[in-house]
C-alpha positions in Angstrom: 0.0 0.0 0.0 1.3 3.1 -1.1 2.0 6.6 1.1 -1.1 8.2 -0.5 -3.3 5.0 0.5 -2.3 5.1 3.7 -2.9 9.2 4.1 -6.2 8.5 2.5 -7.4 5.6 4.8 -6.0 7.9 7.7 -7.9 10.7 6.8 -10.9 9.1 6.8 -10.4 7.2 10.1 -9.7 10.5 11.9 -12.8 12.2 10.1 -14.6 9.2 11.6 -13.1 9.5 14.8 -14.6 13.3 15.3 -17.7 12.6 13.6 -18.3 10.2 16.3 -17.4 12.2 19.0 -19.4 14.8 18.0 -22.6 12.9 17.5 -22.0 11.5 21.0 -23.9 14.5 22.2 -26.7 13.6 20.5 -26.0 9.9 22.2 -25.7 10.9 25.9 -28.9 13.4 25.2 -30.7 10.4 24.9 -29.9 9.6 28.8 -30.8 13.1 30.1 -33.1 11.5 32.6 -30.4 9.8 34.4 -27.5 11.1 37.0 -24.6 11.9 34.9 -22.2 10.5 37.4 -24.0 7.0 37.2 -23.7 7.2 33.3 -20.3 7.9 33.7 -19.8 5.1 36.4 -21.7 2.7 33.6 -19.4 4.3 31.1 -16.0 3.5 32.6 -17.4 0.1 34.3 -18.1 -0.8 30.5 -15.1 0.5 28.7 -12.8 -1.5 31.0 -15.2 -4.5 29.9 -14.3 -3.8 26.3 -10.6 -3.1 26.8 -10.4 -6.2 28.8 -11.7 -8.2 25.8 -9.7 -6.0 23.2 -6.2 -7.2 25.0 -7.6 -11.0 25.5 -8.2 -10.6 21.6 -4.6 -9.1 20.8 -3.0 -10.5 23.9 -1.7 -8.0 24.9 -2.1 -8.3 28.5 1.5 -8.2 29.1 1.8 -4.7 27.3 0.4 -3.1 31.0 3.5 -4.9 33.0 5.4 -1.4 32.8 2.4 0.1 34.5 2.4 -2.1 37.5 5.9 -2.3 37.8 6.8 1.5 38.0 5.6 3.4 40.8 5.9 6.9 38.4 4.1 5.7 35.3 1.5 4.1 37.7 1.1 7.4 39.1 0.6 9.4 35.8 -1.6 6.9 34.6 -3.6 7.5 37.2 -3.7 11.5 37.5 -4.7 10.5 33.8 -7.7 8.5 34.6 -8.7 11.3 37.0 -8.8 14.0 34.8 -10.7 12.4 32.3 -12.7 11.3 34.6 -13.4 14.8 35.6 -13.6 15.8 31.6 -16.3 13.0 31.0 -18.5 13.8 33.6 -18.1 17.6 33.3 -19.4 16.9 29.6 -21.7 14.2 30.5 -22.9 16.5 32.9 -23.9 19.8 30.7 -25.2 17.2 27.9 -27.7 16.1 29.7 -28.6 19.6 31.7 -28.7 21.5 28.8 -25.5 23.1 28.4 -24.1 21.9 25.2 -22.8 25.5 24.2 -20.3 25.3 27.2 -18.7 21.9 26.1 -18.7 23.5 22.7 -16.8 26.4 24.6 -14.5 24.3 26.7 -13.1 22.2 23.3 -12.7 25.4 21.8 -10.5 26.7 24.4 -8.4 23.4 24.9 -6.1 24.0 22.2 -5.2 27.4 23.7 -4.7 25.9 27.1 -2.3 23.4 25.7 0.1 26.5 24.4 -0.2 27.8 28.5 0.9 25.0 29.7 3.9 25.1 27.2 4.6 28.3 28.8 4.2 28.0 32.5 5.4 24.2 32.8 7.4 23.5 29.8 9.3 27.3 29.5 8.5 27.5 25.8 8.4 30.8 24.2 5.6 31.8 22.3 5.4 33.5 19.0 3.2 36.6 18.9 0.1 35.4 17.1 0.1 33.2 19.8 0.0 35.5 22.5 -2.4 37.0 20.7 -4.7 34.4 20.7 -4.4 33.2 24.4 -5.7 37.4 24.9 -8.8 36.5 22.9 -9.4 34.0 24.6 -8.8 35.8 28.4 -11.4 38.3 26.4 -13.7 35.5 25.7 -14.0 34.3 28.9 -14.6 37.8 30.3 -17.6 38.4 27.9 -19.5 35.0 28.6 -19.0 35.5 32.2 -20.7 39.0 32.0 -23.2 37.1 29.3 -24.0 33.6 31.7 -23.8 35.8 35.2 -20.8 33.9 36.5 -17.6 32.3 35.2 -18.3 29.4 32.8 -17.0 27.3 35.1 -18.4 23.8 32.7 -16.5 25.1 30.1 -12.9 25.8 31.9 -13.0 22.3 33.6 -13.7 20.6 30.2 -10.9 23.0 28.8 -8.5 22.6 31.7 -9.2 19.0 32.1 -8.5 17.5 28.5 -5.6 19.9 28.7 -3.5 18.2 31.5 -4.8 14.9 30.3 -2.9 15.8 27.1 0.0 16.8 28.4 -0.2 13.9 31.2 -0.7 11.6 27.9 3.2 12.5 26.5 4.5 11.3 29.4 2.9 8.1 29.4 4.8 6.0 27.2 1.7 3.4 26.1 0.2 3.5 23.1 -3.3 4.9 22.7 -5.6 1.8 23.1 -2.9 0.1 26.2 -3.0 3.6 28.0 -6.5 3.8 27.6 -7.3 0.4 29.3 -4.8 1.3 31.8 -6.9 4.1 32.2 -10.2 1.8 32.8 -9.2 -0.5 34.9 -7.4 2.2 37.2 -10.9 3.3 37.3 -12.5 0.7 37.9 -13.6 -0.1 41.3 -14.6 3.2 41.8 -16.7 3.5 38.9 -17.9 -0.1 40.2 -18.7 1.8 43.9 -20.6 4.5 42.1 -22.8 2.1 39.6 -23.6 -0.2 42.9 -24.6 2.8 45.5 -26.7 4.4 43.0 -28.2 1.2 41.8 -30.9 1.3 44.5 -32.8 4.6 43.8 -36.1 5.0 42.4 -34.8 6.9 39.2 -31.7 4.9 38.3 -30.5 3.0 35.3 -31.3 -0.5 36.7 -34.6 0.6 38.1 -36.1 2.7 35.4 -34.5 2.4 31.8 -36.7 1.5 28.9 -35.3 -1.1 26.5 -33.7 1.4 24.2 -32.4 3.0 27.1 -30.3 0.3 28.7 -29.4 -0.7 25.5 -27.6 2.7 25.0 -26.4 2.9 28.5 -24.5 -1.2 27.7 -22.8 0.2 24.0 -21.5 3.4 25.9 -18.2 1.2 26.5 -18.1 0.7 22.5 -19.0 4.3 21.6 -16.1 5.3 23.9 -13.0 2.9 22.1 -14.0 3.0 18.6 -13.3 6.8 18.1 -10.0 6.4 20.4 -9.1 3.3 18.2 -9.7 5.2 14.9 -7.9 8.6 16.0 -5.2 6.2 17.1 -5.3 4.5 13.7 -5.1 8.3 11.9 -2.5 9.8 14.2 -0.2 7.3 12.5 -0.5 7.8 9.4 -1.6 11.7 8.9 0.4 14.3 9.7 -0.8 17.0 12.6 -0.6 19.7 10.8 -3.8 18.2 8.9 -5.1 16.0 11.9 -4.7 19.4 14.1 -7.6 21.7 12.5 -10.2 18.6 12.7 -10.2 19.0 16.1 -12.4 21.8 16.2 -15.2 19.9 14.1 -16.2 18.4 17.5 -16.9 21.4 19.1 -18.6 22.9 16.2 -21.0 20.3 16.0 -21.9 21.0 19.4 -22.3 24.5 18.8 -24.7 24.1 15.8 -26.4 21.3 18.1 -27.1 23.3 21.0 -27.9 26.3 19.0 -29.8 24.8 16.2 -31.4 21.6 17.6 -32.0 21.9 21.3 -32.1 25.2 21.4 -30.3 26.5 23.8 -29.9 30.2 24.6 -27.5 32.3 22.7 -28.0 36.3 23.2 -25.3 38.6 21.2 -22.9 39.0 24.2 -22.8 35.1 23.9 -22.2 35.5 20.3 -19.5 38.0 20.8 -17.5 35.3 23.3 -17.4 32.6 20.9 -16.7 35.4 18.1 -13.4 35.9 20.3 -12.7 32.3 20.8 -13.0 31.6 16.9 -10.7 34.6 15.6 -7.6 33.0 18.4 -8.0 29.8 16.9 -8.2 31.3 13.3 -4.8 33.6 14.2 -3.4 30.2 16.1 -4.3 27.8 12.6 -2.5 30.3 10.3 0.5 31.1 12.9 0.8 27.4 13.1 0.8 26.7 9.0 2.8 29.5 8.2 5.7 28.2 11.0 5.2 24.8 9.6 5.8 26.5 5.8 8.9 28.2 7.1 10.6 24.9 9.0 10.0 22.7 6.0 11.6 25.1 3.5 14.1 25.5 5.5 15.1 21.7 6.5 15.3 21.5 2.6 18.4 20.3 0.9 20.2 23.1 -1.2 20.2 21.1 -5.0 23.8 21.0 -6.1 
């Protein structure tokens, strides 16, 4: 299979990969009647369930040795686990109370919280345009705190949140669908606790879900490692100057969903945050293109 095969099949994996994750809203929108932090409990109880048969399939069991053996990687596994913990229910969370706009918001921002943390824990020096994005954002997050009456505080935990996991995610040297099982069985018996407590009560899964409910609630496992698998499957084989800029499909289609299907409020001062938010990653997109112009053209061998 030829280089342009593989770029092709990669591009449509990681088109998949998003297109999934952003109809996932639609998917946990369908649960609204239900505690987000049992869904999430079913959701990691079920993913480990999937990962646990993925290794059995590929056996590659002894892939997670390194993660039991070292103390360190144990440990950033595990501050992994908990922040996307925190970045699935936070999502979950305004899904199914009806604030999809702010999860729209907080992927938005992510990208411009991953250049902060280049410059507060990894001493990297920015180039201007991308000062000048990280302002509009600062700006953005003024304006929708004016517009929603306090600080968006859904939308900087989901921001801040798949931002350390990121960076937590370098350091972790497992690929995507290892690290992720890691992940899930790290998780396990707490998600385990919370799916057993919450069992009992009148309004629970167990105790109240139609058919098509519980059927949703038992594939939330597969709707969670089939986009990881196919992003994993893209990020080899696409290069991230292209992979990069799909990123922001995701949160557009939650924008467009909360504005256009459920119909959730969005007054011009709103309007004028996300405006913000949109012209930093616009600046950030072209900064990054142009840079990546300059270093290929220059890593270019002079012809004789």
């Amino acid at each position: 299979m030829n280089d342009d095969d593989q770029l092709r099949r990669g591009a449509i994996a990681g088109l998949s990969a998003y297109l999934i994750w952003g109809l996932l809203t639609v998917y946990w929108k369908q649960l609204r009647g239900f505690d987000a932090f049992e869904l999430i409990g079913w959701r990691i109880t079920l993913s480990a369930v999937v990962m646990a048969a993925v290794l059995t399939a590929t056996r590659r069991w002894t892939h997670l040795r390194p993660v039991v053996r070292d103390r360190h990687l144990l440990g950033r596994s595990a501050l992994a686990a908990l922040l996307l913990t925190v970045n699935w229910t936070s999502y979950v969370w305004a899904v199914v109370h009806d604030h999809i706009l702010e999860t729209a918001l907080g992927y938005f921002m992510a990208p411009l919280g991953t250049m902060m943390v280049g410059v507060v824990v990894l001493h990297e020096r920015l180039r201007r345009a991308q000062w000048v994005a990280i302002a509009f954002a600062v700006a953005a997050v003024a304006v929708l705190t004016y517009s929603y009456g306090s600080v968006p505080w859904l939308a900087l935990a989901i921001a801040v949140s798949w931002t350390g996991y990121g960076y937590l995610k370098r350091q972790i040297p497992l690929t995507a669908v290892e690290s992720m099982a890691a992940e899930s069985f790290i998780l396990l018996v707490p998600a385990l606790i919370v799916v057993v407590a919450l069992a009992g009560q009148a309004d629970s899964i167990p105790s109240s879900a139609s058919a098509a409910q519980f059927t949703l609630v038992l594939f939330s496992g597969v709707a969670t490692i089939v986009p990881l698998t196919l992003f994993a499957f893209a990020a080899q084989r696409v290069p991230f100057t292209i992979l990069g800029p799909m990123q922001y499909s995701v949160p557009t289609m939650n924008f467009l969903l909360g504005w256009l299907v459920y119909h959730e409020a969005l007054p011009g001062t709103r309007v004028i945050g996300f405006a913000l938010v949109w012209v930093g990653l616009m600046l950030l997109t072209l900064d990054s293109a142009r840079h990546s112009r300059a270093s290929r053209v220059t890593l270019e061998p002079i012809p004789a």
